[in-house]
C-alpha positions in Angstrom: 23.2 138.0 51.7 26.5 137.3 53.0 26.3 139.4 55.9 23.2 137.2 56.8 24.9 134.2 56.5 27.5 135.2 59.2 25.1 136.0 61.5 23.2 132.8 61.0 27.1 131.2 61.3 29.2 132.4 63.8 32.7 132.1 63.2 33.1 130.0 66.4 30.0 128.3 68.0 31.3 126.4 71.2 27.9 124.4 72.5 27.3 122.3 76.3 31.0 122.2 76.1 32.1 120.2 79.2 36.4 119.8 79.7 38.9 119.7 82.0 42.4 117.6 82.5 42.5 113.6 83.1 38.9 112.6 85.3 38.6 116.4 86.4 35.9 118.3 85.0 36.9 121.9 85.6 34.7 123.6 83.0 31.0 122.8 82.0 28.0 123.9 79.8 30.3 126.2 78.4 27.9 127.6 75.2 29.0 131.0 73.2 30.1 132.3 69.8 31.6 134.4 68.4 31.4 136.2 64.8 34.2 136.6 62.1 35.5 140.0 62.9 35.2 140.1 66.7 37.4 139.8 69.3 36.8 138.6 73.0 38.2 139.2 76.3 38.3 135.8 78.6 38.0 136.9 82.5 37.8 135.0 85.7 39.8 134.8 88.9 43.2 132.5 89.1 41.9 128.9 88.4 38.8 129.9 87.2 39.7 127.9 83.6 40.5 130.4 81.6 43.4 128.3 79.9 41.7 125.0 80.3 39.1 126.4 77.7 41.6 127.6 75.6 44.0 124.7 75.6 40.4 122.9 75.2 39.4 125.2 71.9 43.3 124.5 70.4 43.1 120.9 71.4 45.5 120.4 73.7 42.9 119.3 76.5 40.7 116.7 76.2 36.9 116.5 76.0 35.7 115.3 79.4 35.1 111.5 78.8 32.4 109.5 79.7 30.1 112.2 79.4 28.1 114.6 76.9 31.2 116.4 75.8 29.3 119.0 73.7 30.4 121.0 70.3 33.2 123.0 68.9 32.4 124.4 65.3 34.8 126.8 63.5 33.3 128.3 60.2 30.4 125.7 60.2 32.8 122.6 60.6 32.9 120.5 63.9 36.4 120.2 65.4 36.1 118.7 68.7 37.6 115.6 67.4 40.5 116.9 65.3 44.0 117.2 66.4 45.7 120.2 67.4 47.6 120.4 64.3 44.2 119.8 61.7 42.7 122.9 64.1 46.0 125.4 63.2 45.3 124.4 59.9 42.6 122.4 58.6 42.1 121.3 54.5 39.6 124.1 54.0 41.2 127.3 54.7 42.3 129.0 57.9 42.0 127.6 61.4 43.1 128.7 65.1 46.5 130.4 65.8 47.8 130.3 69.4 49.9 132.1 72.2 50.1 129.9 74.7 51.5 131.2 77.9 54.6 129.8 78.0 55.3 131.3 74.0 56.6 128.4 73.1 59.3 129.9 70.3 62.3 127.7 68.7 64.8 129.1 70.8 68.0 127.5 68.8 66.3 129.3 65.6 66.6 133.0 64.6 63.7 135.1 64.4 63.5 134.9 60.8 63.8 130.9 60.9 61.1 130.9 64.0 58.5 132.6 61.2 59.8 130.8 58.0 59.1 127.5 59.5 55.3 127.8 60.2 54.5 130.5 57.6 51.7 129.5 55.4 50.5 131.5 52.3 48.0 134.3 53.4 47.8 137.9 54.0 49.8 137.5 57.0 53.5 137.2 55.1 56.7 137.2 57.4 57.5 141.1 56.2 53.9 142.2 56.9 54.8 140.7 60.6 57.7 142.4 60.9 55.7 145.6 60.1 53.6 144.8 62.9 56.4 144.3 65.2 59.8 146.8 64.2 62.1 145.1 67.3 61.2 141.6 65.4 62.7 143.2 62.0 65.7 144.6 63.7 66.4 141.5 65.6 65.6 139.0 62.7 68.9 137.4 63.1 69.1 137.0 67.0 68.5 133.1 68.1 65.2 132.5 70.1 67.3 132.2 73.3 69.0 135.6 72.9 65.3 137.7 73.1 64.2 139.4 76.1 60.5 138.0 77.4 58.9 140.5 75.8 60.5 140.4 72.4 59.9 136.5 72.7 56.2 137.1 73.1 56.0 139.2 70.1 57.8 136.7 68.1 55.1 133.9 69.4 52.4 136.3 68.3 53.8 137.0 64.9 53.9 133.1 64.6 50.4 133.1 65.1 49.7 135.5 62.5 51.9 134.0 59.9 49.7 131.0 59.7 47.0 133.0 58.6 44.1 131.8 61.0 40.6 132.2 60.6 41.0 133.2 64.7 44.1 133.5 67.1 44.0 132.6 70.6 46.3 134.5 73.3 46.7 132.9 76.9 47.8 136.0 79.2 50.2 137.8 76.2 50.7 140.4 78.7 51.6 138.9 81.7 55.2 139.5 83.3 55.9 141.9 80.9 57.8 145.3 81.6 55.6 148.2 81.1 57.0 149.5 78.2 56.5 146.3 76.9 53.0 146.4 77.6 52.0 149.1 76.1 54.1 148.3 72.9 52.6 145.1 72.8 48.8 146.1 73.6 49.0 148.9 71.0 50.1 145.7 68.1 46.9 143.9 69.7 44.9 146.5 68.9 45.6 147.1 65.8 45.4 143.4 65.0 41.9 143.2 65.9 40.8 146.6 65.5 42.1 147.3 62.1 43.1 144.3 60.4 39.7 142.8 61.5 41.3 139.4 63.4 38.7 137.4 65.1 40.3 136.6 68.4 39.9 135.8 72.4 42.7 136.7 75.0 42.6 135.5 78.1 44.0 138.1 80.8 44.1 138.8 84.5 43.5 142.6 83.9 40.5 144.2 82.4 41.2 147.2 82.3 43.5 146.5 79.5 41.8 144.2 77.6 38.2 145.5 77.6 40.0 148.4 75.8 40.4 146.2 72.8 38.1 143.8 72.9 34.6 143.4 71.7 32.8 141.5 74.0 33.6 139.8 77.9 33.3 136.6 79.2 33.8 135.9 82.8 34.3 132.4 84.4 33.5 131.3 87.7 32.5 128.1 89.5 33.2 125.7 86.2 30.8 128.6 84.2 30.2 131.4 82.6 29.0 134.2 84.7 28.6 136.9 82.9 28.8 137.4 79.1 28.6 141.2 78.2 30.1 143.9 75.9 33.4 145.2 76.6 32.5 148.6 76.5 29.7 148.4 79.5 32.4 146.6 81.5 34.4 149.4 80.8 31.7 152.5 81.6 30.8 150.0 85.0 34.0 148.1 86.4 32.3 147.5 89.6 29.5 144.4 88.0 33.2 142.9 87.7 33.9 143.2 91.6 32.0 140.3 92.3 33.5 138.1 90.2 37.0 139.3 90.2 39.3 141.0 92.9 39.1 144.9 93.1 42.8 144.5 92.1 42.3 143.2 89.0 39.1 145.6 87.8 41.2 149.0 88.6 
């Protein structure tokens, strides 16, 4: 019975959603969801809107006025009017955690501070973060400012988690990051989503390394979605990508 009830009720249901920044509409009829459990990659070329719908799912953006704005449900409950703040954490449970781009970490806090000060009660506990991410444990005492980029964007991911959302949000975790980094940070992603079962979209310029732990695709283009597809047919067929992204970005 239960598992019919999720079905019947995604975990996110995002309806004739139309958004953008001030007057500008940059994204419209935007309709998906998205079940408890599942993760989703969030594709398009460089202005596409990518973050626009991201910043609009967290709140940040607002609704396009004047106009029929559509729906955002998480669990069942409408949010489209709420704050950010009631979204990260709403009176009946779990909401959205994000990474936004620019990570966003108390820089004049130490690590342990940055996850003591948002950490709500959950599964996600500041020690099972540092599980999840060694070089945060080791460097639990270093200030904010004193972490490299890509030790900064694991602390703004481990944020995330601490608050113990029904789904996490992650605008471009990978980008500017050394290799290494990369590849440290992608293999935490995919455990996070693969194994501990996080519902989640992450928005990237790259495919090929997010289709490897993702679920399903979306791909934005002209204020749309163009394609909506499984991960792993993007994968086995990177060239129904070319024409919506550069040959750069599919290999």
């Amino acid at each position: 019975m239960a598992e019919r009830r999720d079905a019947a009720r995604p975990l996110l249901r995002v309806e004739g959603l139309a958004c953008g920044h001030g007057d500008a509409v940059v994204l419209s009829g935007i309709s998906f969801a998205l079940q408890a459990g599942r993760s989703l990659a969030l594709l398009g070329r460089n202005g596409a809107g990518k973050t626009t719908l991201i910043d609009t799912l967290v709140g940040v953006a607002r609704l396009n006025p004047g106009r029929a704005a559509g729906t955002i449900a998480l669990a069942g409950r409408p949010i489209e009017r709420l704050a950010p703040y009631e979204r990260a954490a709403p009176r009946d449970g779990g909401g959205i955690g994000w990474v936004p781009q620019e990570r966003n970490v108390f820089r004049s806090l130490t690590v342990h501070e940055n996850l003591g000060a948002v950490a709500r009660p959950g599964a996600w506990d500041v020690e099972r973060a540092y599980r999840m991410f060694p070089r945060l444990a080791e460097r639990r005492e270093h200030l904010g400012s004193q972490l490299s980029g890509g030790e900064q964007q694991m602390l703004a991911v481990a944020r995330a988690l601490v608050l113990n959302p029904r789904l996490l949000l992650l605008d471009e975790p990978l980008e500017g990051l050394a290799p290494i980094i990369v590849e440290e940070l992608l293999a935490a992603l995919r455990r996070i989503v693969r194994e501990e079962g996080m519902s989640a979209i992450v928005v990237e310029q790259h495919p090929a390394l997010v289709l490897g732990i993702t679920d399903e695709a979306i791909v934005l283009e002209r204020g749309g979605i163009a394609l909506h597809e499984r991960s792993e047919a993007l994968r086995a067929e990177p060239q129904r990508l070319e024409r919506f992204l550069s040959a750069a970005a599919v290999t």
